[in-house]
C-alpha positions in Angstrom: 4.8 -1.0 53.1 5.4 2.8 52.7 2.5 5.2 52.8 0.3 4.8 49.9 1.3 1.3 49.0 -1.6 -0.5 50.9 -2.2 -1.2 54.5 -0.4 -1.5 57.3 -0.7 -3.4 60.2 -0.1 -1.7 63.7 0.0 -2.7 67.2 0.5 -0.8 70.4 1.7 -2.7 73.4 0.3 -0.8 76.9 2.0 -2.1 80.3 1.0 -0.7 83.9 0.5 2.7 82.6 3.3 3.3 80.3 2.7 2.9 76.4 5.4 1.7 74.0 5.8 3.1 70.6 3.7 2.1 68.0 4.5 -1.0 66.1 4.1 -1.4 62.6 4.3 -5.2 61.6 4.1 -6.3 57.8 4.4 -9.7 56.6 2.7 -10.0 53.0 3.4 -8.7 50.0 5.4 -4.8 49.5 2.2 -3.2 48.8 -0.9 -5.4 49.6 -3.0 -4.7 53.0 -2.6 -7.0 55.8 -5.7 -6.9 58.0 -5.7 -8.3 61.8 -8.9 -10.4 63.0 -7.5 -12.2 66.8 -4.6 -11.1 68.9 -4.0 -13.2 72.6 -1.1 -12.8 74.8 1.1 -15.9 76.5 0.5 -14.7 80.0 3.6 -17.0 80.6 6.0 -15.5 78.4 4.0 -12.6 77.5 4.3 -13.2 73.2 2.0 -11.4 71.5 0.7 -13.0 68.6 -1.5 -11.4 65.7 -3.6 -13.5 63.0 -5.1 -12.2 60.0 -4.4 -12.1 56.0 -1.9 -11.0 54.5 -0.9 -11.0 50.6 0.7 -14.0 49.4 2.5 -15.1 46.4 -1.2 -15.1 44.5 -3.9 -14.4 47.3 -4.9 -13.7 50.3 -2.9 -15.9 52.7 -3.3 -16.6 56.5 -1.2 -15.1 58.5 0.1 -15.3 62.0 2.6 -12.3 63.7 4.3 -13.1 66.6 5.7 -10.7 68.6 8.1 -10.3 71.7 6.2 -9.0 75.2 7.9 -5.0 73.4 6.4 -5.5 70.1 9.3 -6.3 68.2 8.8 -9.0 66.2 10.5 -12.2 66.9 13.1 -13.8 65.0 12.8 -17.0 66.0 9.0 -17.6 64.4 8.7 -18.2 61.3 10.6 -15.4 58.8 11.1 -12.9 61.3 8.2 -13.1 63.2 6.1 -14.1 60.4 4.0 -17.6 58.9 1.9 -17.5 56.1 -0.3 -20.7 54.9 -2.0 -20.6 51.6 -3.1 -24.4 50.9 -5.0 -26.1 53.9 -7.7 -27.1 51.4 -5.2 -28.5 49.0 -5.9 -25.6 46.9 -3.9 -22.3 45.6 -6.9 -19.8 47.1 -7.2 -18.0 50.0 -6.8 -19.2 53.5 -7.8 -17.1 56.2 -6.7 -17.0 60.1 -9.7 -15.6 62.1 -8.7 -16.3 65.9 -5.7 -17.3 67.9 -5.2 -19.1 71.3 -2.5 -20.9 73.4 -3.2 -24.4 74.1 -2.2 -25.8 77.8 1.2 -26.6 76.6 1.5 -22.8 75.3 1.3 -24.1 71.6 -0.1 -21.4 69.3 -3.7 -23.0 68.2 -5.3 -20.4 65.0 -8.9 -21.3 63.8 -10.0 -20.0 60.5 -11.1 -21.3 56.8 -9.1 -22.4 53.5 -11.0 -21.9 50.4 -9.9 -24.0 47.4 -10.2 -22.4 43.3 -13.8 -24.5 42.6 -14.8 -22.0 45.6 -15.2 -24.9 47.8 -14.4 -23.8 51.6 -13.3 -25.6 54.8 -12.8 -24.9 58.4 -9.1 -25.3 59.1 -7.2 -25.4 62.4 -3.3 -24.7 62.7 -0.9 -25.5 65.4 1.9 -23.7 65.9 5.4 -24.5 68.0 
């Protein structure tokens, strides 16, 4: 999103000293805010991957950035760098991605909630290749 047509997501990647640009990293709607809660690093690999909410078709979605050890966003997850989930609760409401983790295998594990329309909520758990 341009400036004045909602929020917009930035990360800064820091390494020994030297700081690489800012990275601005989208992934809803043109226009809507996207809004970061967990960020972890594959110490193997050195990803970076974001989770938050970003704007879906209807509502707030969750959302998981991943990013190459730069900050660019990688191609290869998702729609260029980006998955959004909207219906873990079987509903059309909100889901929401709260905090992110590798597993042992370096699988992306994302904790958060999925709320359905009759404003019933439930914890949800997403694994990622």
């Amino acid at each position: 999103p341009g400036p004045g047509s909602g929020s917009e997501l930035h990360v800064q990647v820091h390494s020994r000293g030297r700081r690489h640009d800012l990275v601005v990293v989208g992934g809803g709607m043109v226009g809507a805010a996207d809004t970061a809660y967990g960020i972890a690093v594959d110490r193997a690999s050195g990803q970076i991957v974001v989770v938050g909410n970003g704007r879906g078709i209807s509502h707030n979605d969750a959302t998981v950035w991943q990013l190459n050890p730069d900050g660019s966003s990688d191609p290869s997850f998702g729609a260029g760098g980006v998955v959004q989930h909207d219906n873990a609760a079987g509903g059309n409401a909100s889901d929401q991605a709260r905090a992110v983790s590798f597993d042992l295998t370096g699988k992306i594990v994302v904790a958060g909630s999925s709320n359905q329309v009759t404003n019933n909520t439930d914890f949800a758990i997403w694994r990622f290749q």
